[in-house]
N, C-alpha and C positions, 0 to 999 in steps of 0.2 A: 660411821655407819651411813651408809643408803639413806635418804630419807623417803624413795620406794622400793618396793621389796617386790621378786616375784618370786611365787609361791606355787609350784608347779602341779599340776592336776594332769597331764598327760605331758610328760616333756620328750623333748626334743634338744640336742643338744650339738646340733652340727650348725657350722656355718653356713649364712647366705640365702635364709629363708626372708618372708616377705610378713612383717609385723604390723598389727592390727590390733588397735586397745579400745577400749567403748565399755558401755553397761550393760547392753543386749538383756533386758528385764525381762521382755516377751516376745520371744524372737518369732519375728513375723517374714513374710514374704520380701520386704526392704532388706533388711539384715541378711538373707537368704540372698538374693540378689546381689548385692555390697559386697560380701564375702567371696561368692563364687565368680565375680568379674576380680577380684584380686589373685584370688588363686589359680585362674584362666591366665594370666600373666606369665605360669610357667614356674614361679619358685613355689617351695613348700611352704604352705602360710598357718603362722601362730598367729593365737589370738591370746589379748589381753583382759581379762575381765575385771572392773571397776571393782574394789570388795564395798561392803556394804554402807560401811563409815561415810566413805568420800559420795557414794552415791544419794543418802540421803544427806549433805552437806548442801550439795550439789541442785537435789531434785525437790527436796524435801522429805519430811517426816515419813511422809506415808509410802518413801519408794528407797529400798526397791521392791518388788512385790515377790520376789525369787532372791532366797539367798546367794551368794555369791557360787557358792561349790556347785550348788543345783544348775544356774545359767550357766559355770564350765563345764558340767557336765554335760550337757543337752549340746554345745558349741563344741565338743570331745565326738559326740554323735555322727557329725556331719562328716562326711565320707571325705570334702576335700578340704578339711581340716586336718595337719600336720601334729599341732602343739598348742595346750593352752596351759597357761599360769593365769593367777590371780593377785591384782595390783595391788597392794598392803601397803599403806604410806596415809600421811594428813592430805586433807583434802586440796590444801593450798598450795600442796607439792604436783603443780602441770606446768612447771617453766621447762627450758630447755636443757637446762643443767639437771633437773628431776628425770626427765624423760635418758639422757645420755648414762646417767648414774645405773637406771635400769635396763637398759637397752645393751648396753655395750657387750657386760655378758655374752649377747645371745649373738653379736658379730652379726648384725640383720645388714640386707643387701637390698633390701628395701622397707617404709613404712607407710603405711597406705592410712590415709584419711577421707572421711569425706565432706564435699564441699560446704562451705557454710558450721564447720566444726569449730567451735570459738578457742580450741587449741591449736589448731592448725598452726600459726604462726612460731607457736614453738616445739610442734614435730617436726615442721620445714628446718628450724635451723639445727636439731638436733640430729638431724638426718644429715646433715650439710656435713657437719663436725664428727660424725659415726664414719663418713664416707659410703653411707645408702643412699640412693635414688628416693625420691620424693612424690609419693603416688596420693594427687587429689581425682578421688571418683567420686563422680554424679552421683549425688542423692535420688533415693526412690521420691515422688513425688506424693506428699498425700500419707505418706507411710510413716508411721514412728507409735512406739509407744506412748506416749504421753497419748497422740491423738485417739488412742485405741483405748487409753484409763479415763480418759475425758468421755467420749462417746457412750462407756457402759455406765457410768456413776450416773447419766442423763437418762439411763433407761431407755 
């Protein structure tokens, strides 16, 4: 067995779309941006959503603040959204052998990260090994959930 599983919420099932995994808790105008510069690329882009487990492993206790079905569905919403599953697997499953085990499936022609992603290193070689091109895109600056969970608990 897999040690991640993807658990489909609007699938897609043809070759040589552009893959995209993350936690997207509050999706904001970054995530909005991030997404539609990958799908601007030209392939039809899935996304991957974190399930809940790994994210509070991950982020801690208090996150995610959106169950996992609820952020694929809102990321299902988005017009130039293709396909999204939900990552099901232990937290400590982000090597490169975890990512290829679930990826392969889906025959991706690319995997897109973005920069300063502290998996990066092993969607690069998982992508290397899938035989998909290897999309690192600019971070929004300033943007991200946590800083948007920080700011409101401050009042």
């Amino acid at each position: 067995m897999n040690s991640l599983e993807a658990v489909w919420v609007q699938p897609y099932d043809r070759p040589g779309a552009a893959v995209v995994t993350g936690v997207f808790d509050i999706l904001h105008v970054g995530h909005v941006r991030y997404l539609r510069a990958v799908a601007e690329r030209g392939l039809p882009l899935v996304v991957g959503v974190e399930d809940d487990p790994r994210v509070r492993a991950w982020k801690g206790p208090s996150r995610p603040l959106n169950p996992a079905g609820e952020r694929a569905e809102v990321l299902a919403a988005l017009r130039f959204v293709t396909g999204v599953f939900i990552v099901k697997g232990p937290p400590e499953a982000h090597g490169p052998d975890d990512y290829i085990d679930l990826l392969a499936p889906m025959r991706p022609r690319a995997l897109a990260h973005t920069a300063g992603d502290p998996h990066a290193g092993a969607r690069a070689a998982a992508a290397a090994i899938l035989g998909a091109e290897c999309w690192e895109m600019a971070s929004i600056p300033g943007r991200s959930t946590t800083r948007i969970v920080n700011a409101a608990s401050k009042g």
